[in-house]
N, C-alpha and C positions, 0 to 999 in steps of 0.2 A: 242112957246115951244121949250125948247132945245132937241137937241138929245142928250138922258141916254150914249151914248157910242161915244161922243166927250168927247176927253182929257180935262181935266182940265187944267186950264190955272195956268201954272209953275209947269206943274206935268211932269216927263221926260218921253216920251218914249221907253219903254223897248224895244221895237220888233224893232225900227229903229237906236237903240241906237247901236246894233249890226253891221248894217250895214253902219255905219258915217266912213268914212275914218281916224277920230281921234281917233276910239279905234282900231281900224286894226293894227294901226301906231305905237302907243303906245305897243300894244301884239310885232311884229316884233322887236322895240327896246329892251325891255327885253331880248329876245331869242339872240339877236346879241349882247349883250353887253359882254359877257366874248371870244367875240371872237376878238370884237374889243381892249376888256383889253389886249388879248394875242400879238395882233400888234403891240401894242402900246411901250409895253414890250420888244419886237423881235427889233422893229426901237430903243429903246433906248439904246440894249444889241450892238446893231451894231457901234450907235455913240461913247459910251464908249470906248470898245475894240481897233476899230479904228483906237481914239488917244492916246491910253496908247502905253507906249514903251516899255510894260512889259506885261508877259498875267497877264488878270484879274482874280486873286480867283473867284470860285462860291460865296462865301461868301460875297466877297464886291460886288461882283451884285448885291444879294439878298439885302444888308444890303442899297444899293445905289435906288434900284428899290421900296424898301419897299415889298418884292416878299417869299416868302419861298425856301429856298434853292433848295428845290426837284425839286421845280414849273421852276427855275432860269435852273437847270440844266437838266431838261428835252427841256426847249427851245434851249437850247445852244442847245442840242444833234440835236434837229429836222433842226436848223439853219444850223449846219454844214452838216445833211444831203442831206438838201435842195441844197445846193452851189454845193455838188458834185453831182447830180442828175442832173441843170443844166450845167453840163461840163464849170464851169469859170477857168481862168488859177491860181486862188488864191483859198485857203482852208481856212476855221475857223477848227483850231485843238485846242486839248487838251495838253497845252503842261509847265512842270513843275510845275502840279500844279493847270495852271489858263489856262484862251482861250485867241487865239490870231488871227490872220491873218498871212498866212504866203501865198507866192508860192507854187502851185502846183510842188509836184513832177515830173514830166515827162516836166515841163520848164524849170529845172534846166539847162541844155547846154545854154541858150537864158540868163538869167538870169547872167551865173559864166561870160558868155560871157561881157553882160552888167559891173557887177563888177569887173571884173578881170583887165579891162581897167586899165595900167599904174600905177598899185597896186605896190608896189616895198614889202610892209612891209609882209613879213610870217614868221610863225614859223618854227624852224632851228627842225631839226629830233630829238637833243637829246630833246627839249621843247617835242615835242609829245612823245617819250619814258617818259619821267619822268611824265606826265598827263595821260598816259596809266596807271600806276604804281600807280598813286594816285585814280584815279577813281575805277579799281579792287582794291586795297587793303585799301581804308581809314576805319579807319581812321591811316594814317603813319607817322614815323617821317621821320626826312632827314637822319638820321644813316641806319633806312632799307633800304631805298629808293637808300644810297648810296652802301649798300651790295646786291642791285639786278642788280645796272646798273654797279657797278664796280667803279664809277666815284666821285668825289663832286658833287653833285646837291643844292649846295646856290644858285649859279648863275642863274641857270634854274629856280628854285623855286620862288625867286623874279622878273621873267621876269612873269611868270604864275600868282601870285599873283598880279601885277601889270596890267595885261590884264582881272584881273578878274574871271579868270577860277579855281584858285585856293585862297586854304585860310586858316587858324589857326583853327580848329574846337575844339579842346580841349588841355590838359594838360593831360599826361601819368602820373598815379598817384605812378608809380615804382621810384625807383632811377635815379637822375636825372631830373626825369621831365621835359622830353622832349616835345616839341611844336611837336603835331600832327597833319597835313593835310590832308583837305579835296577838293570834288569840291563843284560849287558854282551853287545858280539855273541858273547865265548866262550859265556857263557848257552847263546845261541842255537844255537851251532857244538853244545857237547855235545848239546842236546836232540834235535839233526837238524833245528831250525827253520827256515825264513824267515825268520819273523818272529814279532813278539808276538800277532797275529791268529791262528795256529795255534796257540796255547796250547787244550786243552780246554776247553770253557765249565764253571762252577763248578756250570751246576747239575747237571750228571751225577753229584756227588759229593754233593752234598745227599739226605740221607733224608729222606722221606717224612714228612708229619706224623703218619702213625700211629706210626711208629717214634719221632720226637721223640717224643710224647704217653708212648710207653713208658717213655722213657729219664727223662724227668722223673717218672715214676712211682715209676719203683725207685731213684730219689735222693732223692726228696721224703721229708722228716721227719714222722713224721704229724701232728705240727701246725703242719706249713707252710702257709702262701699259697701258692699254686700261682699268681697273676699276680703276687707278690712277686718268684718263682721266674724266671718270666719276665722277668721289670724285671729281672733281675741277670746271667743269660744274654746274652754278649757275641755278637752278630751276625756271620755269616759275611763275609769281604769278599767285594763283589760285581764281578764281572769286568767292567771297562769298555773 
């Protein structure tokens, strides 16, 4: 006679079914999969980045990852956390825009050291005055550009547009219809920017008026106007 409380044969076991290492295994993989999705994601966002020569939008992460923006740019954020938590000599920043890799700050002497090796080519003072001039004030034409430095600026203008850093951003819809300049996101890529809002405010670069008062002093002719002097001193542009 059988025994009433032997399992039936091809009936499952509830009570042991519990302890088979194939459903432990199985619970475990659910619980771990959106963690592995997030790895997976973080190693992809790495290979991308990279090798792009350019930082990468959130956007085309998400759009490349198949991923939600938010989702894209909350791992950026932790990734670049992570990097500087562990002290590497390279960062993942936020920079014009999109992410990138760049050097850490504080290697920079090791680094200019590295580059700077038998560099001959730099930009000549007035290129940097007239890119100063463009960045605080775009969008400009070459007429104001040329009532603040005093000078022609064609020459400068197409060295800057030719490097990249500068560029045609509109048409001045007044008389004339002057070509108006702008900078460009390489601009922004070399500065380490974001954006134009991270630029320094101009007045940190402004001396003082005792120091002006000086400086007009030891130029002044002794029988000059000193509000003459004034009226002919060209005003700084003002950061907007």
């Amino acid at each position: 006679m059988s025994d009433p409380f032997e399992p039936i044969a091809g009936e499952p076991d509830v009570e042991s079914s519990a302890d088979e290492p194939g459903a432990e295994a199985t619970f475990d993989t659910a619980v771990a999969a959106p963690a592995t999705l997030d790895a997976d994601i973080v190693r992809a966002i790495e290979a991308i980045v990279l090798v792009a020569t350019e930082p990468v939008p959130v956007d085309q992460l998400a759009q490349l990852l198949e991923q939600p923006a938010a989702v894209v740019e909350e791992l950026c954020a932790g990734l670049a956390a992570a990097y500087d938590h562990a002290g590497h000599g390279f960062q993942f920043v936020k920079v014009a825009g999109g992410w990138r890799y760049q050097t850490h700050a504080e290697m920079s002497p090791y680094v200019e050291r590295y580059l700077l090796v038998g560099q001959r080519a730099r930009m000549s003072g007035a290129a940097l005055e007239t890119l100063a001039i463009v960045a605080y004030k775009q969008p400009i034409s070459r007429a104001q550009i040329a009532s603040i430095r005093g000078v022609d600026p064609d020459g400068v203008l197409r060295t800057l547009v030719a490097r990249g850093y500068a560029a045609q951003v509109a048409i001045d819809p007044g008389p004339g219809q002057a070509v108006l300049f702008g900078t460009t996101p390489q601009f922004l890529d070399k500065l380490g920017l974001n954006s134009l809002s991270d630029l320094p405010p101009l007045a940190e670069f402004v001396p003082g008026a005792e120091v002006v008062e000086a400086l007009e002093h030891g130029l002044r002719a002794p029988d000059a106007d000193p509000k003459q002097l004034r009226a002919n001193t060209p005003s700084l542009p003002a950061h907007e």
